[in-house]
N, CA, C and O atoms as CSV, one atom per row, in Angstrom:
chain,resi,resn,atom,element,x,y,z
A,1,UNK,N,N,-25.209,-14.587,-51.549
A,1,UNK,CA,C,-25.850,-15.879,-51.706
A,1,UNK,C,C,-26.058,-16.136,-53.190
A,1,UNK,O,O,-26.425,-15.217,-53.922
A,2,UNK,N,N,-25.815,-17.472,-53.694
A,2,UNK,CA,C,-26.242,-17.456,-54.574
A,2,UNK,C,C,-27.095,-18.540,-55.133
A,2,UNK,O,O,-27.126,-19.684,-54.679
A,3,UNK,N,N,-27.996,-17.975,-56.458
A,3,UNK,CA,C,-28.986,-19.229,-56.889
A,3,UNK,C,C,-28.705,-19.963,-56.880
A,3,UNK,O,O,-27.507,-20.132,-57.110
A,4,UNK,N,N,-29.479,-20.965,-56.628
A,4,UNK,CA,C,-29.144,-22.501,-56.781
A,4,UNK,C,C,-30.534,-22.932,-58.295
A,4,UNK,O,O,-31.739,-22.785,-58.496
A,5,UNK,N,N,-29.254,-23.533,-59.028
A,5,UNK,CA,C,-29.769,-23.822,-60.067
A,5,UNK,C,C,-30.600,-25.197,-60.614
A,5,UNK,O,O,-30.145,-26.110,-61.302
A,6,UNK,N,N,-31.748,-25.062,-60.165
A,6,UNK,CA,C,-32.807,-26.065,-60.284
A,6,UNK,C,C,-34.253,-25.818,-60.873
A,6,UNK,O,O,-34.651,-24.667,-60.693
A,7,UNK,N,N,-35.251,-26.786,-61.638
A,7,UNK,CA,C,-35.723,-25.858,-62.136
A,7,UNK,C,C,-37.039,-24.879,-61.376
A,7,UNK,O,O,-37.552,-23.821,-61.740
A,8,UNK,N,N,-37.257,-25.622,-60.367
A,8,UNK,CA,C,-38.212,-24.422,-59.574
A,8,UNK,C,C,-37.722,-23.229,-59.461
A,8,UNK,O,O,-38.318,-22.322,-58.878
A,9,UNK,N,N,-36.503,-23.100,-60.048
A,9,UNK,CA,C,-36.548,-21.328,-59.813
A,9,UNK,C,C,-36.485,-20.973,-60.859
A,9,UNK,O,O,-36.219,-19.772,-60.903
A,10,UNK,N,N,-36.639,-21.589,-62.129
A,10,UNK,CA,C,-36.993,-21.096,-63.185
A,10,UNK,C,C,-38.586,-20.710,-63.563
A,10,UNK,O,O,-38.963,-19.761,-64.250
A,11,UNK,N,N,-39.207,-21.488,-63.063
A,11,UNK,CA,C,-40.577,-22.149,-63.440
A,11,UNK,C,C,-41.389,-20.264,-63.373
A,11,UNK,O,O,-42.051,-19.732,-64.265
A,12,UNK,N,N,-41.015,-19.690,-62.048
A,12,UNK,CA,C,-41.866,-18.599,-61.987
A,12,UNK,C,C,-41.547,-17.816,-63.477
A,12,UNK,O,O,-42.181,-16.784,-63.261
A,13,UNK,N,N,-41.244,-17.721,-64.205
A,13,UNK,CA,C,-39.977,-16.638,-65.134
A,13,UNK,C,C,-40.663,-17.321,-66.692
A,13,UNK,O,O,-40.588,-16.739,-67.774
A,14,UNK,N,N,-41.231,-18.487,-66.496
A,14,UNK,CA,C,-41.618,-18.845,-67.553
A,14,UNK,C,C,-42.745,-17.786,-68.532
A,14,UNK,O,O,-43.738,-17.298,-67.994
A,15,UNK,N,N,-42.456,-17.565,-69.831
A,15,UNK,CA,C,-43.019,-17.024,-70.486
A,15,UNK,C,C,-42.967,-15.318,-70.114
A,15,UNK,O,O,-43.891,-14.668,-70.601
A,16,UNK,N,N,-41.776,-14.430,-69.144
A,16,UNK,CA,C,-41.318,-13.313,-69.315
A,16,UNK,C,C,-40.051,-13.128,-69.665
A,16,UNK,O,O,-39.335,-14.087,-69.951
A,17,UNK,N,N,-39.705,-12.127,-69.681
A,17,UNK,CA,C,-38.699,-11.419,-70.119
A,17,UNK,C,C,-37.414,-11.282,-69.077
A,17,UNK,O,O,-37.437,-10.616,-68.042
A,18,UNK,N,N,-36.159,-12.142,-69.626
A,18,UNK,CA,C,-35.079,-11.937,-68.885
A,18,UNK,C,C,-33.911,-11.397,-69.489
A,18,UNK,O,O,-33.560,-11.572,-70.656
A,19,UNK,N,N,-33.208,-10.581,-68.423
A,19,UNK,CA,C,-32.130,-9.749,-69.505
A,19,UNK,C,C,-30.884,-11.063,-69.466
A,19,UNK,O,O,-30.774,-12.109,-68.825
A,20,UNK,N,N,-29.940,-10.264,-70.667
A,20,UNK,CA,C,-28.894,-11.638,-70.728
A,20,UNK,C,C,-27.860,-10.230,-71.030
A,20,UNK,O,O,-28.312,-9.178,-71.482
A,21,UNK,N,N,-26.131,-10.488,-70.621
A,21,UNK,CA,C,-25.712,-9.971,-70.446
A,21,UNK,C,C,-24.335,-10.335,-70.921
A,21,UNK,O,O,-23.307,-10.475,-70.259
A,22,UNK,N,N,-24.654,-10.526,-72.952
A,22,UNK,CA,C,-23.275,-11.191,-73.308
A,22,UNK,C,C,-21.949,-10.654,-73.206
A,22,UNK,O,O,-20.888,-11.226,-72.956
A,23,UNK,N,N,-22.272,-9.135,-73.510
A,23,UNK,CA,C,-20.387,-8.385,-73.070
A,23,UNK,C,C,-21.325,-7.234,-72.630
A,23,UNK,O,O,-22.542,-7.051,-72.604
A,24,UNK,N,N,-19.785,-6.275,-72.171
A,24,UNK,CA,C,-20.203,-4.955,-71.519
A,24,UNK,C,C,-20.829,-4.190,-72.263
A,24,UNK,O,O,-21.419,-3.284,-71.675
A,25,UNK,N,N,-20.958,-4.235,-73.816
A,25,UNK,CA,C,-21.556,-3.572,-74.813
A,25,UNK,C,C,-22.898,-4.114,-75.270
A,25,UNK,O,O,-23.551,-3.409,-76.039
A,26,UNK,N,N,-23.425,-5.389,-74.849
A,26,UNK,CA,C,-24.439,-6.355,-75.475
A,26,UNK,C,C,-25.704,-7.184,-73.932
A,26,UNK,O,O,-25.919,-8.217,-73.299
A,27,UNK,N,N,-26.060,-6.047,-74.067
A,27,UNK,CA,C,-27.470,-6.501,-73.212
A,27,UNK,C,C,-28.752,-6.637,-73.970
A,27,UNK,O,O,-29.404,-5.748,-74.518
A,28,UNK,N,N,-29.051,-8.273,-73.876
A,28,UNK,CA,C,-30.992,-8.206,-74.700
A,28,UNK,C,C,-31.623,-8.542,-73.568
A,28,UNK,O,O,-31.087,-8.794,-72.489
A,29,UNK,N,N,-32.949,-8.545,-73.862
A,29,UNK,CA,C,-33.938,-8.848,-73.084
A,29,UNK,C,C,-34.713,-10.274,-73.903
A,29,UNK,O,O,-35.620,-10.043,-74.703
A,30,UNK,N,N,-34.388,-11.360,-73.698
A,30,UNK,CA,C,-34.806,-12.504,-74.086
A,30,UNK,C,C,-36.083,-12.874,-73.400
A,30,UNK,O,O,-36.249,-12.363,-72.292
A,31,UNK,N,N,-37.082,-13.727,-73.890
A,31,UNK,CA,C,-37.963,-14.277,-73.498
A,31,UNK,C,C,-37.712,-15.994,-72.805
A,31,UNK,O,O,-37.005,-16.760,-73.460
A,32,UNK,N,N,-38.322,-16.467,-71.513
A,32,UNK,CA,C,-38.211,-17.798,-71.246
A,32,UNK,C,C,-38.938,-18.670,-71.987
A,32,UNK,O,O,-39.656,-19.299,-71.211
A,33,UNK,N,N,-39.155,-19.119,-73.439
A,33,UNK,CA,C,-40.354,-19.587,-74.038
A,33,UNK,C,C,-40.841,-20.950,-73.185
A,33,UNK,O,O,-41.980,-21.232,-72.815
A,34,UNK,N,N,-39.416,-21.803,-72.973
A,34,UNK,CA,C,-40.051,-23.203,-72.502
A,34,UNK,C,C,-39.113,-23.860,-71.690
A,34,UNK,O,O,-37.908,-23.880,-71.944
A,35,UNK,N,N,-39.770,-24.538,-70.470
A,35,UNK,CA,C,-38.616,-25.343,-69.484
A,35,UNK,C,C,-38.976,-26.658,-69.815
A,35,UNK,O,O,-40.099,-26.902,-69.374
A,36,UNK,N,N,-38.342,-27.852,-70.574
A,36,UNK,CA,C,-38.224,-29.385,-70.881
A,36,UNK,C,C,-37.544,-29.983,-70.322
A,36,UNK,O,O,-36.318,-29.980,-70.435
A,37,UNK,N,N,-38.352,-30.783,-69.424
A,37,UNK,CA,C,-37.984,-31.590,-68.606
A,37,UNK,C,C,-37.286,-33.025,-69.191
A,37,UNK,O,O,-37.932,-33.761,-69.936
A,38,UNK,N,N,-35.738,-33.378,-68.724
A,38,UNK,CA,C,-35.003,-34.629,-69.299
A,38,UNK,C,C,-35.424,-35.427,-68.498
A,38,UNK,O,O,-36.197,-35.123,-67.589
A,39,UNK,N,N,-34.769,-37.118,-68.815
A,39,UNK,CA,C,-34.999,-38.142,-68.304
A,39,UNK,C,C,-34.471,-37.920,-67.166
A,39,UNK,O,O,-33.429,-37.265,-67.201
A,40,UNK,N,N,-35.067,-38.444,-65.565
A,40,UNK,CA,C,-34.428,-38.811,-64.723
A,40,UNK,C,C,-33.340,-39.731,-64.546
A,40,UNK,O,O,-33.511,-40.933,-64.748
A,41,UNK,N,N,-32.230,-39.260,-64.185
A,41,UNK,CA,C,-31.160,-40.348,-63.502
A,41,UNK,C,C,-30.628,-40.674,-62.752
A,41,UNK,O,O,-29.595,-40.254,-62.231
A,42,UNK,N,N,-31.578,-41.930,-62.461
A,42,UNK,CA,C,-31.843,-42.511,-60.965
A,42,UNK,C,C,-29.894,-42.671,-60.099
A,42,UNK,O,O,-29.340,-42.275,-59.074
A,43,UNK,N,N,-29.602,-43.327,-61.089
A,43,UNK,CA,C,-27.871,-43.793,-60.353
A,43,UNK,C,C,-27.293,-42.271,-59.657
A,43,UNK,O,O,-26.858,-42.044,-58.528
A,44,UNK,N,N,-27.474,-41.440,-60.738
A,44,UNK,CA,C,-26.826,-40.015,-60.418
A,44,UNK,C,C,-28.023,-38.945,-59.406
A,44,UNK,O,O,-27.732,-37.852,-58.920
A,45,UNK,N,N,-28.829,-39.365,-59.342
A,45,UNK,CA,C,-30.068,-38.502,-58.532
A,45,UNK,C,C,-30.070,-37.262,-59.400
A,45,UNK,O,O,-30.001,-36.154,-58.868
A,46,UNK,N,N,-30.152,-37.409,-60.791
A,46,UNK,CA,C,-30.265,-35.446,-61.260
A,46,UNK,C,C,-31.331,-35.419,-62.244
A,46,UNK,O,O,-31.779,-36.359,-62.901
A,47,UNK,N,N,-31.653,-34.249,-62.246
A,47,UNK,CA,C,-32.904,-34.460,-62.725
A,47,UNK,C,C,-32.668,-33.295,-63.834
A,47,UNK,O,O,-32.739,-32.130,-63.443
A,48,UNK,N,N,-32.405,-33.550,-65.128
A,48,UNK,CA,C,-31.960,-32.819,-66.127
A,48,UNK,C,C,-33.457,-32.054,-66.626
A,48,UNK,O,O,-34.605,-32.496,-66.571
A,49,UNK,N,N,-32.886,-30.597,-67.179
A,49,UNK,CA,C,-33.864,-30.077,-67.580
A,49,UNK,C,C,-32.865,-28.906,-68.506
A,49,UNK,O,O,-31.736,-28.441,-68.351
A,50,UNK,N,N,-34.116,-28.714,-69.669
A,50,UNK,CA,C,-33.684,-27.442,-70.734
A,50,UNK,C,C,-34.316,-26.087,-70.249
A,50,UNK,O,O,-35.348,-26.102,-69.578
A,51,UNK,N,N,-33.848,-25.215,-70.507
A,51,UNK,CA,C,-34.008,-24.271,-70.656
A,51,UNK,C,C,-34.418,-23.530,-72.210
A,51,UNK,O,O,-33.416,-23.513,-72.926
A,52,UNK,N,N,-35.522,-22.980,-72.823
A,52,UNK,CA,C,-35.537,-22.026,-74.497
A,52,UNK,C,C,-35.235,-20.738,-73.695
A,52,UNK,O,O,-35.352,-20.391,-72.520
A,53,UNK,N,N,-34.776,-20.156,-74.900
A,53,UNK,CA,C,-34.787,-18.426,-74.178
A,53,UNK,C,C,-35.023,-18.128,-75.914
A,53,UNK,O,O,-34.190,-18.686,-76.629
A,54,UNK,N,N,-36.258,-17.165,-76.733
A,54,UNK,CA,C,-36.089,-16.508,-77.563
A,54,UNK,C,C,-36.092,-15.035,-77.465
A,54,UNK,O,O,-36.926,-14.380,-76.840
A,55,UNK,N,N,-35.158,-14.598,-78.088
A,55,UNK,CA,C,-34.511,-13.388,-78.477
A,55,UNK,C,C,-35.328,-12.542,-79.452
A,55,UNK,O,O,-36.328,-13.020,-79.987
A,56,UNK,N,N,-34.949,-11.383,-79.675
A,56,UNK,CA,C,-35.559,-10.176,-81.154
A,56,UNK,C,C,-34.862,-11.018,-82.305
A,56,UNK,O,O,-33.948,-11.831,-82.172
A,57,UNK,N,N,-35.540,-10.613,-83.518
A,57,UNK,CA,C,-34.939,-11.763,-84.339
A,57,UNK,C,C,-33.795,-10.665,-84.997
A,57,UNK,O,O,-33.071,-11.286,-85.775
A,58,UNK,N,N,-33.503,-9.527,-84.930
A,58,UNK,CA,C,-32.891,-8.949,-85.625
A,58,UNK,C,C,-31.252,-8.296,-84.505
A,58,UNK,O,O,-30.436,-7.385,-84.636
A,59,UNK,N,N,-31.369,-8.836,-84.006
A,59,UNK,CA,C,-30.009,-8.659,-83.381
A,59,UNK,C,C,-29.208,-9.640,-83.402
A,59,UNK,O,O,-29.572,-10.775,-83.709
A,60,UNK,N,N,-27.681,-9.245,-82.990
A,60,UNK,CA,C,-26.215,-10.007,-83.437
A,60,UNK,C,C,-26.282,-11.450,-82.544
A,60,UNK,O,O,-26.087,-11.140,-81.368
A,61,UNK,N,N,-26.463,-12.756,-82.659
A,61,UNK,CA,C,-26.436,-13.870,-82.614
A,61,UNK,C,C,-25.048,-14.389,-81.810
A,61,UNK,O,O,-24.068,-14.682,-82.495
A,62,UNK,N,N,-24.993,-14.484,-80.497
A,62,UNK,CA,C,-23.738,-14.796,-79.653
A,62,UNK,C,C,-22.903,-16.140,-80.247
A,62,UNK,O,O,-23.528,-16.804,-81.074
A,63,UNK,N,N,-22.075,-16.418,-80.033
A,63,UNK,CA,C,-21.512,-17.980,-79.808
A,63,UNK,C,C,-21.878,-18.664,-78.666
A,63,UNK,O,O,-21.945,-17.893,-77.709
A,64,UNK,N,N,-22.143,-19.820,-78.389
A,64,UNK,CA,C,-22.268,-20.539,-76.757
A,64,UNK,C,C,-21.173,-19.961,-76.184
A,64,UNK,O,O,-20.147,-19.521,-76.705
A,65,UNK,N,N,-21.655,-20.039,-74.607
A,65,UNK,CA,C,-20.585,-19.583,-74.038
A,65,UNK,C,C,-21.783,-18.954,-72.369
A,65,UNK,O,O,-22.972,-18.647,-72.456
A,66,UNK,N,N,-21.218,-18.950,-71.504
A,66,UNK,CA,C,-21.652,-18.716,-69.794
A,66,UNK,C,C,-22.037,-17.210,-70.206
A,66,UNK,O,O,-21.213,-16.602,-70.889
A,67,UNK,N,N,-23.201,-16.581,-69.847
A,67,UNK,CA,C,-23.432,-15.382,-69.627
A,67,UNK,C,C,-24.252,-15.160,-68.521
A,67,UNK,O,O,-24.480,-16.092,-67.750
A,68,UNK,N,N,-24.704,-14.106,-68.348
A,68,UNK,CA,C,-25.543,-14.049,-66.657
A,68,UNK,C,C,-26.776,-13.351,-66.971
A,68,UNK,O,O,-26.893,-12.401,-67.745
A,69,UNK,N,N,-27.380,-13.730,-66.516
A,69,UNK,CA,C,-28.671,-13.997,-66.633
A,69,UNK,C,C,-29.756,-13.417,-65.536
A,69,UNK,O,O,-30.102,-14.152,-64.611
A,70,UNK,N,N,-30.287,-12.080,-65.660
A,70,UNK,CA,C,-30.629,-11.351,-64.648
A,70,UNK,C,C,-32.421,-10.914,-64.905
A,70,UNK,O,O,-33.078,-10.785,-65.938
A,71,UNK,N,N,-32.766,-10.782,-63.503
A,71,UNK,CA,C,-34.370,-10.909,-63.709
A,71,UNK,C,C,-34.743,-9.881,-62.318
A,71,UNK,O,O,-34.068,-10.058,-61.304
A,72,UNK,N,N,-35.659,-8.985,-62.314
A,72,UNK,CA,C,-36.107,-8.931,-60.575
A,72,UNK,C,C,-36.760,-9.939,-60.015
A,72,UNK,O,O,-37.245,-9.762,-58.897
A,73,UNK,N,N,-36.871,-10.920,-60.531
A,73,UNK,CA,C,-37.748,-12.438,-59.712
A,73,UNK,C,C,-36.394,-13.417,-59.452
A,73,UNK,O,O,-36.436,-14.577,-59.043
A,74,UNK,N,N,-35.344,-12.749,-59.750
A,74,UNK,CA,C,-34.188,-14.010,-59.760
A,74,UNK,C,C,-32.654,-13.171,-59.303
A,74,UNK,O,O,-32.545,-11.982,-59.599
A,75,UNK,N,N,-31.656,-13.801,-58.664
A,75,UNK,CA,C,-30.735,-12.939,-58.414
A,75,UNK,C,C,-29.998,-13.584,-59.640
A,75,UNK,O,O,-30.331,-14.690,-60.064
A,76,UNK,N,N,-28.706,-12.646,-60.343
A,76,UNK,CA,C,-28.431,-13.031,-61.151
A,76,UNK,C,C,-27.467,-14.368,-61.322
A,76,UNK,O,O,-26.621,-14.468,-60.433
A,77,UNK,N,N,-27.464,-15.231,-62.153
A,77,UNK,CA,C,-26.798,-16.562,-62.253
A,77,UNK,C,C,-26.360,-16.669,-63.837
A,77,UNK,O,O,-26.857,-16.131,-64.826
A,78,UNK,N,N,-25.623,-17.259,-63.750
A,78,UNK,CA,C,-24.653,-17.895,-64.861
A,78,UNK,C,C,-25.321,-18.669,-65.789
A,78,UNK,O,O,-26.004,-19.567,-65.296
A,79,UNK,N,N,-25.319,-18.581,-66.923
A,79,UNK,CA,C,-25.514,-20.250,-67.677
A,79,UNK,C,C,-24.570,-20.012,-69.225
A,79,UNK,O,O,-24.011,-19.100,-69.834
A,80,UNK,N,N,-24.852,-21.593,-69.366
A,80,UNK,CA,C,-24.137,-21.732,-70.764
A,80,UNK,C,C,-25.056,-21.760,-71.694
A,80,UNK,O,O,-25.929,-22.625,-71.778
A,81,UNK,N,N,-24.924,-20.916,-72.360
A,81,UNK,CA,C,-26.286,-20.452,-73.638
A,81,UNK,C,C,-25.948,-21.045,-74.671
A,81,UNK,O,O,-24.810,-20.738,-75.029
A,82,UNK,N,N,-26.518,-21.857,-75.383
A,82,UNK,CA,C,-26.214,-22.259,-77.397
A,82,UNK,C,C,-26.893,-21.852,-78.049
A,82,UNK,O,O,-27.994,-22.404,-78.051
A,83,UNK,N,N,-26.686,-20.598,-79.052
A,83,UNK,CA,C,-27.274,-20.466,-79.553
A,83,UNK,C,C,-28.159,-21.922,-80.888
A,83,UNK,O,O,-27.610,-22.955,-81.270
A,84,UNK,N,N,-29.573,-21.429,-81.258
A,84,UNK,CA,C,-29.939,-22.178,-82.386
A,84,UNK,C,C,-30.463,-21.301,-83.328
A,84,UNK,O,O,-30.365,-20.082,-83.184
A,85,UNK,N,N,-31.169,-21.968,-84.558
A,85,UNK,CA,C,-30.939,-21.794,-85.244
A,85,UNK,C,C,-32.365,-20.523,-85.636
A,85,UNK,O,O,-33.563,-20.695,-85.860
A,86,UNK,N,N,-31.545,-19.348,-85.574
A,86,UNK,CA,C,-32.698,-18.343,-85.921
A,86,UNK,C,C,-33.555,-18.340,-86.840
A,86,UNK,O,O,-33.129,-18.570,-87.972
A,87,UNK,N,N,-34.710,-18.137,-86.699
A,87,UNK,CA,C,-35.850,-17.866,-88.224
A,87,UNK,C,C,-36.390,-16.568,-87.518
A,87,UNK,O,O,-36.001,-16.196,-86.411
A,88,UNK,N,N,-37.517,-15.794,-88.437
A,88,UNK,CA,C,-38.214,-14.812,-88.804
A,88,UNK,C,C,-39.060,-14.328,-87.538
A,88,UNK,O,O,-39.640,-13.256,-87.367
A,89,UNK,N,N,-38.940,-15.587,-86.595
A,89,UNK,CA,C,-39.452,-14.817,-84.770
A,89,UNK,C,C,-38.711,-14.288,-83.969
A,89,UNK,O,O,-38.919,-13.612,-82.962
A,90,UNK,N,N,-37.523,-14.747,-84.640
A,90,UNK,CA,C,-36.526,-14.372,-83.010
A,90,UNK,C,C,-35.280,-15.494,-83.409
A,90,UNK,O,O,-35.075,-16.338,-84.281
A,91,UNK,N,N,-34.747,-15.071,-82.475
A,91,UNK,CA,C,-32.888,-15.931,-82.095
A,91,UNK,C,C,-33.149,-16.558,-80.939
A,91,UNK,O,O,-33.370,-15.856,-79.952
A,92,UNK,N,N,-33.185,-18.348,-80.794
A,92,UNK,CA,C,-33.371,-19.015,-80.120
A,92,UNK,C,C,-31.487,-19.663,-79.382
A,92,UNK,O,O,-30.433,-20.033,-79.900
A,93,UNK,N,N,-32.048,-19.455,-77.851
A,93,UNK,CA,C,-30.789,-19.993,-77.048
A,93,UNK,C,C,-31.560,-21.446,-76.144
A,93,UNK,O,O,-32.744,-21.767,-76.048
A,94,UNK,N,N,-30.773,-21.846,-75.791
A,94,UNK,CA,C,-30.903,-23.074,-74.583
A,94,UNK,C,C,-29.248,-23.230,-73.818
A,94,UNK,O,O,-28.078,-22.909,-74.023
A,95,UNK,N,N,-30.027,-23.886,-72.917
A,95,UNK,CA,C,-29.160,-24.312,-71.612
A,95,UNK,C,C,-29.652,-25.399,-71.240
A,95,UNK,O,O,-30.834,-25.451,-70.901
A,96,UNK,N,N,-29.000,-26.286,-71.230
A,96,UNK,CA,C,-29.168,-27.856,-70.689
A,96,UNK,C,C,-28.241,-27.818,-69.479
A,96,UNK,O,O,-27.021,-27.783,-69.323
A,97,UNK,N,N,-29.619,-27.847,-68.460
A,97,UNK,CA,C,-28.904,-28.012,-66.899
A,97,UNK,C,C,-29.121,-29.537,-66.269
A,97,UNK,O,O,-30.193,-30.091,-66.027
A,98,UNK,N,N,-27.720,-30.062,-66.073
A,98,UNK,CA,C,-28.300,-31.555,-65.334
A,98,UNK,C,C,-27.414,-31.908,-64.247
A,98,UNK,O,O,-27.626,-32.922,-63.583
């Protein structure tokens, strides 16, 4: 079975720790900092929302790109991560799901 990607199943996860799983050599444990909610669109019925994920600030910085995304509160699921722009807390990703 798999997740269905909406944001109530993010919501529990907010503000812990989820692993991310960029290659077979590169597992972090990212934080969920914040879920931002987009405009509704009514024509399309979707209801867009962001995803933050911050990272350790001292590790190697991915390219965007689908990685999977694993939690014991969550079975694991896919997303497209972008990285932004790191400072002195951490390495910030998002996912814009709509």
């Amino acid at each position: 079975m798999s997740t269905k990607v909406e944001k109530a199943t993010f919501e529990p996860l907010l503000n812990t720790k989820v692993k991310v799983t960029f290659d077979s050599q590169n597992e972090y444990e990212v934080e969920l900092i914040k879920i931002i909610d987009g405009t509704y669109i009514e024509y399309l019925d979707l209801h867009p929302f962001t995803l933050v994920f911050k990272g350790p600030p001292n590790e190697k910085i991915f390219e965007q790109g689908r990685y999977k995304i694993s939690s014991d509160k969550l079975e694991d699921v896919e997303l497209f991560l972008i990285p932004r722009m790191p400072n002195e807390h951490g390495i910030y990703y998002e996912c814009i799901i709509s």
